[in-house]
PAZAPA-4460 file (N, C-alpha, C; in steps of 0.05 Angstrom, whole numbers, plus 32768, in hexadecimal, padded with zeros to 4 digits):
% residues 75
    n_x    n_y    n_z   ca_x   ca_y   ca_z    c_x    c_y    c_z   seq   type   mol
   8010   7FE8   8000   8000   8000   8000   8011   8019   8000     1      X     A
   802D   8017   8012   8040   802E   8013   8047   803B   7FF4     2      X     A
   8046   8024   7FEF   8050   801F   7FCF   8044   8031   7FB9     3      X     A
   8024   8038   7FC0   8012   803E   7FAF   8013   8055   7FB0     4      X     A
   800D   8060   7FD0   8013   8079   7FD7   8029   808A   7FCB     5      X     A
   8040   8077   7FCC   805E   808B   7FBD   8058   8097   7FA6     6      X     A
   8058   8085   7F98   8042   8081   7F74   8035   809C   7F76     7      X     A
   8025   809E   7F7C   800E   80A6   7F82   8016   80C5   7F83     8      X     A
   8021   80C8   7F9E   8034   80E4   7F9F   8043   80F1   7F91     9      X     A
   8048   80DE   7F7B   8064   80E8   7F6C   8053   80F9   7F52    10      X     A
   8037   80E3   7F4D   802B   80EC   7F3C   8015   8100   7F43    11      X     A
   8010   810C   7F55   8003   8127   7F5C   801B   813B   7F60    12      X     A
   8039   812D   7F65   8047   814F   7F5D   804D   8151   7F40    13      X     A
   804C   8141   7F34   8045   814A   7F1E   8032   8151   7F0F    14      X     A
   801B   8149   7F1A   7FFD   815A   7F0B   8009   8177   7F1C    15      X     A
   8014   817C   7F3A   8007   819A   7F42   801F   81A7   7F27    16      X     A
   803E   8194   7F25   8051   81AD   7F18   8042   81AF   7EF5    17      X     A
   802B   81A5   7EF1   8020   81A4   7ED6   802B   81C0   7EBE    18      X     A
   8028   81D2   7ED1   802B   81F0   7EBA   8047   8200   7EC6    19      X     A
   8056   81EB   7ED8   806C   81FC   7ED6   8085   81F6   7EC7    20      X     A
   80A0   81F9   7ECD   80B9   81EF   7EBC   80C1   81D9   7ECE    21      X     A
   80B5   81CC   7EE5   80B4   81B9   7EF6   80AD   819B   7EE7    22      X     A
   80A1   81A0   7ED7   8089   818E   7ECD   80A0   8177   7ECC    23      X     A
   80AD   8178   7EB1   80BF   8164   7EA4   80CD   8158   7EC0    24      X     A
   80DC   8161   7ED4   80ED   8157   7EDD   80D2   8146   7EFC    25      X     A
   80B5   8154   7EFB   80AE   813F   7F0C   809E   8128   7F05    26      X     A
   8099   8129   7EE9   809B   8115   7EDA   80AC   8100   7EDD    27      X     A
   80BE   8103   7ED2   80DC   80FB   7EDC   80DC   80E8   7EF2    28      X     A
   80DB   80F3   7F11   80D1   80ED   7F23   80C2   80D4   7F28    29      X     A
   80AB   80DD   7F1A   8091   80C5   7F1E   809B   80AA   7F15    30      X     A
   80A3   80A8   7EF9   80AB   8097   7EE9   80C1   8087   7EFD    31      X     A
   80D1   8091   7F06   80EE   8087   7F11   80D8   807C   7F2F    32      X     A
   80C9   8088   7F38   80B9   807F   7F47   80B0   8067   7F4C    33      X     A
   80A1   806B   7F2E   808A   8054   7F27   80A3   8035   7F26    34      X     A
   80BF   8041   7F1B   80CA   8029   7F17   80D8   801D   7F2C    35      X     A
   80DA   802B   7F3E   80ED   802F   7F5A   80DD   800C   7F65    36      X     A
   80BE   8021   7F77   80AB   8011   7F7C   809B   7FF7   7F6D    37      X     A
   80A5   7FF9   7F58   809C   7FDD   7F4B   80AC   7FC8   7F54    38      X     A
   80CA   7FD2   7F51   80E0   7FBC   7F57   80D5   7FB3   7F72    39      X     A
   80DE   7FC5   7F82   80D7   7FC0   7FA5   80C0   7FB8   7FA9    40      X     A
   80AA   7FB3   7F9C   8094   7FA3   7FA2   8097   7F87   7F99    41      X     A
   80A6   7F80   7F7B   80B3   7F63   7F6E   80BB   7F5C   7F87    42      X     A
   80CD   7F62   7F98   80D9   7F5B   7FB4   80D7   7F59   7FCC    43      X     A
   80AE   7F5E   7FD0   80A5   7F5C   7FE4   80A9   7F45   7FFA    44      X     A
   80B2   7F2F   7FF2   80AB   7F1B   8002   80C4   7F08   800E    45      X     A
   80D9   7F11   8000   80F5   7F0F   7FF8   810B   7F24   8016    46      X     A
   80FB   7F38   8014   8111   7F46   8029   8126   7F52   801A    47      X     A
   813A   7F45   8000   8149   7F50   7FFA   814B   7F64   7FE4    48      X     A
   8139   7F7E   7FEA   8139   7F91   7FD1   8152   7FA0   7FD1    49      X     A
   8157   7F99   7FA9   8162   7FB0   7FA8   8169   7FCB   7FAE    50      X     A
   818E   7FCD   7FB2   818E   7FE5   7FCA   8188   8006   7FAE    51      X     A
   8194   7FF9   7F9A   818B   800C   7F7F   8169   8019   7F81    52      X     A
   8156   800E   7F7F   8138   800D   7F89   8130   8019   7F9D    53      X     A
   813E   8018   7FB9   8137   8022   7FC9   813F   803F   7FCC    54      X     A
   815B   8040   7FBA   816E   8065   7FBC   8151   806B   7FB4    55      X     A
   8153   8068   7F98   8148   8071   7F8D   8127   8075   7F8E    56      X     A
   8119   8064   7F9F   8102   8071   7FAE   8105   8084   7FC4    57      X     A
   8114   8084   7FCE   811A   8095   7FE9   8121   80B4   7FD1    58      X     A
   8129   80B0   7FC9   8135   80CA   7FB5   811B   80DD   7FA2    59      X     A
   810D   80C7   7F9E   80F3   80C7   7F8D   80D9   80DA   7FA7    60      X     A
   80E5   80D0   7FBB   80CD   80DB   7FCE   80D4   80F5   7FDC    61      X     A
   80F1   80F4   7FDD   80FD   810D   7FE3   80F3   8130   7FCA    62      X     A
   80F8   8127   7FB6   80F8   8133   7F99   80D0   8132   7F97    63      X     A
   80C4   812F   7F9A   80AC   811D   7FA1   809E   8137   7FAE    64      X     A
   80A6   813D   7FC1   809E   814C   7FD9   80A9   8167   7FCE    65      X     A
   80C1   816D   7FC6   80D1   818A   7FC2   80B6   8196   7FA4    66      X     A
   80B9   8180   7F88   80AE   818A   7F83   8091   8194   7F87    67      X     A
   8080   817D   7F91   806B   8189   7F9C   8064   81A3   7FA2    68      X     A
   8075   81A2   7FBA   8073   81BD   7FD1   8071   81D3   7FB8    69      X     A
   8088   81D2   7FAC   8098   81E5   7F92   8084   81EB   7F7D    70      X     A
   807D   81D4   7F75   8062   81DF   7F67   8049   81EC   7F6F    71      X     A
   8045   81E3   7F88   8028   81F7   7F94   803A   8210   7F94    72      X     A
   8051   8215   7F9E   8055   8231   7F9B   8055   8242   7F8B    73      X     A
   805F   8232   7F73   8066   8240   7F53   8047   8246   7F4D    74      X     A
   8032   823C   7F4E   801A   8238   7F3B   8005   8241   7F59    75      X     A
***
């Protein structure tokens, strides 16, 4: 479910950065997101997820949040 939520987040900062110069790079974001969390779900049951997957969700949620914030401000 954590999983969905991330997803999820990545893709409403990119609907809010819709009309700014934000857009492309939280795009970006989501995508690297969507692929982050796909892996780490393949490896639910396993314990051993990739440590590549995980940067890179933690990084995705960090970037996630900045743009967000960044876009309600801009727009």
């Amino acid at each position: 479910m954590m999983l969905i939520i991330l997803i999820g987040l990545a893709v409403g900062a990119a609907y809010v950065c819709r009309d700014t110069p934000l857009f492309i790079p939280a795009v970006i974001v989501a995508i690297c997101s969507f692929w982050s969390n796909g892996v780490m779900s393949n490896f639910r049951r396993t314990h051993e997820v990739p440590r590549l997957a995980t940067a890179v969700s933690l990084i995705c949620f960090v970037l996630t949040l900045i743009f967000g914030v960044t876009g309600l401000i801009i727009s």
